[in-house]
Residue, then its C-alpha position, 0 to 999 in steps of 0.5 A: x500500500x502506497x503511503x499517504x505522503x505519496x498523495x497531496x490531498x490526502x496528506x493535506x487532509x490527515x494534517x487538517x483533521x489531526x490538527x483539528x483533533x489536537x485543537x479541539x482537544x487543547x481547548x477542551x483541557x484549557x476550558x477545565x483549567x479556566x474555571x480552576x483559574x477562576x476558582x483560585x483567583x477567588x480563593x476557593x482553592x487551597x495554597x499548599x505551604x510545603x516545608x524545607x527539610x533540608x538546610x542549604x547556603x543558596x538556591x545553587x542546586x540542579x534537582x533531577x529525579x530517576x524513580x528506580x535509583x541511579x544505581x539500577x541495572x535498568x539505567x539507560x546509557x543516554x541518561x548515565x551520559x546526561x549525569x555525567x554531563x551535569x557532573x562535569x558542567x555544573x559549575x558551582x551547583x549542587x547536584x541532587x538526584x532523586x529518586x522513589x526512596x530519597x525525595x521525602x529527605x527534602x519535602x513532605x508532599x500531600x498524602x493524595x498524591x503519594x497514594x495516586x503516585x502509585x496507581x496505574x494513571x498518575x505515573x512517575x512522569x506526572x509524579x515528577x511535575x508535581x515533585x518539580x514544582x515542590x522542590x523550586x517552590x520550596x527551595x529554588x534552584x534547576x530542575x533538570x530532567x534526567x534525560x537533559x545534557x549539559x555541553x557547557x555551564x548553565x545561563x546565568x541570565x536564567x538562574x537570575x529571573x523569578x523562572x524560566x522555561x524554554x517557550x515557543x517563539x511567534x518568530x520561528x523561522x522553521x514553523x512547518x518543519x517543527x510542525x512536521x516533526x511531532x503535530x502534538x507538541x509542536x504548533x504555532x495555530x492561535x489555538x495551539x495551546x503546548x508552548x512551553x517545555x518544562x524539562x528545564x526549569x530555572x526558578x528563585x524559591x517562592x517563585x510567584x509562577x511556580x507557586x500557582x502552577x504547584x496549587x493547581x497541579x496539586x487541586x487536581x491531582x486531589x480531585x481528579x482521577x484521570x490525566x485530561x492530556x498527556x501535556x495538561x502540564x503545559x495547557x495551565x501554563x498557557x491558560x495562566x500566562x495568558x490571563x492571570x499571570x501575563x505579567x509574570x511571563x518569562x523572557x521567550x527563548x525558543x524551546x526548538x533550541x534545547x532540541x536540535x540535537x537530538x533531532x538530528x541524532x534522528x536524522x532531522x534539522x537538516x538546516x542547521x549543523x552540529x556545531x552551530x547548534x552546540x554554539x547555540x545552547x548549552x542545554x540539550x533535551x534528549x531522549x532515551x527511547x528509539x535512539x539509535x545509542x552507537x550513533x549517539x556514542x559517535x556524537x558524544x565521543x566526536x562532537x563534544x567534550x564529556x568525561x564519561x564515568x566508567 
């Protein structure tokens, strides 16, 4: 059978539908975030005060998180390559890895959420939304997840504002490329409500955003039992950012630059060359699924300079 891309029209109209499915959707969690919104405005929802269990001289802490335990036989080798890269650039902070066991070291999180932690819905990926949100609310700091990988130290200009996170810029130069890569994440449509990417999270703690974003997060997780979009996450920051807290957006630095690289370890982004993106950024969103790893090896071994730790 002959692919769809082989016929125009036909691809012309999967694309329309898709994407009217996806900003249909977009707007069906963005509308339960609205009421939530307004029910926090007017105070009708709780704010959560999560206590410090740790003492520390500053906010110069890189937090990431591994469920299983950094030391599990299950570790894939892009993610030890991430946390050797952390080790090697993190300049002067301090680097605390997570995981199932340890985290309740340094915060208590609601009892609600320890017990949908474990159920079959709310799994260790939206666990670690939550986990994020307590920790640089609680103590400031990087959240860097585990599969993110540092080519040089981290921005101070970032680290110097209440937050920061990667954002989608209106002045893309490659919209239709991106568009192609991944319609789910990627969009520019006035409608398209994922802007944002939250894999890399500067904050100063008490950060007024992140304040907001972890009540929220929290409401929902204590009153609902479904995930309403695998990027809901996303769809509040855009809702809050949008109204609310317009006037605490962050400065838009595009979130395609944290993934170049690993789209042209894919094959992909053709328009721009390895070491014009590793100009670029220093910060890198990888991924540890369907990578081809001898070739992402070649790269590390090639192209940059990372103390591998045997």
């Amino acid at each position: 059978m002959r692919k769809i891309s082989q016929f125009p029209l036909l691809k012309q109209l999967w694309a329309f539908w898709r994407e009217k499915k996806i900003l249909d959707k977009h707007q069906q969690v963005a509308g339960y975030w609205d009421v939530v919104i307004d029910d926090y405005k007017h105070g009708k929802i709780a704010k959560y005060n999560i206590i410090a269990k740790q003492e520390f001289r500053n906010s110069k802490i890189i937090w990431q998180y591994w469920g299983q335990g950094t030391n599990s036989p299950e570790l894939p080798e892009v993610v030890k390559i991430c946390f050797d890269s952390v080790d090697q650039y993190k300049g002067d902070y301090i680097v605390i890895r997570l995981n199932d066991e340890n985290f309740s070291e340094y915060i208590d999180l609601p009892e609600f959420v320890l017990e949908k932690k474990n159920g079959p819905v709310f799994n260790r990926t939206f666990f670690s939304d939550v986990l994020r949100l307590a920790l640089l609310k609680t103590y400031g700091g990087v959240w860097l997840d585990a599969t993110v990988m540092l080519t040089g130290s981290l921005p101070e200009q970032f680290s110097s504002l209440d937050y920061f996170v990667y954002q989608r810029d209106p002045n893309e130069q490659h919209k239709d490329y991106w568009e192609n890569v991944y319609a789910y994440y990627w969009g520019w449509n006035k409608g398209f409500k994922v802007c944002m990417l939250n894999s890399i999270f500067f904050a100063k703690k008490g950060s007024v955003m992140v304040s907001a974003l972890l009540d929220l997060m929290l409401y929902y997780w204590k009153t609902q039992n479904d995930i309403l979009d695998y990027f809901f996450f996303q769809i509040l920051y855009k809702q809050l950012t949008a109204r609310e807290y317009i006037n605490e957006v962050c400065p838009v630095v595009s979130d395609t630059i944290p993934h170049i690289i690993q789209t042209k370890l894919s094959g992909g982004c053709k328009y721009i060359t390895y070491e014009e993106a590793l100009k670029q950024s220093n910060i890198h969103k990888l991924t540890y699924k369907d990578i081809n790893i001898e070739e992402f090896m070649t790269f590390v071994q090639d192209k940059i300079n990372i103390n591998l730790v045997k």
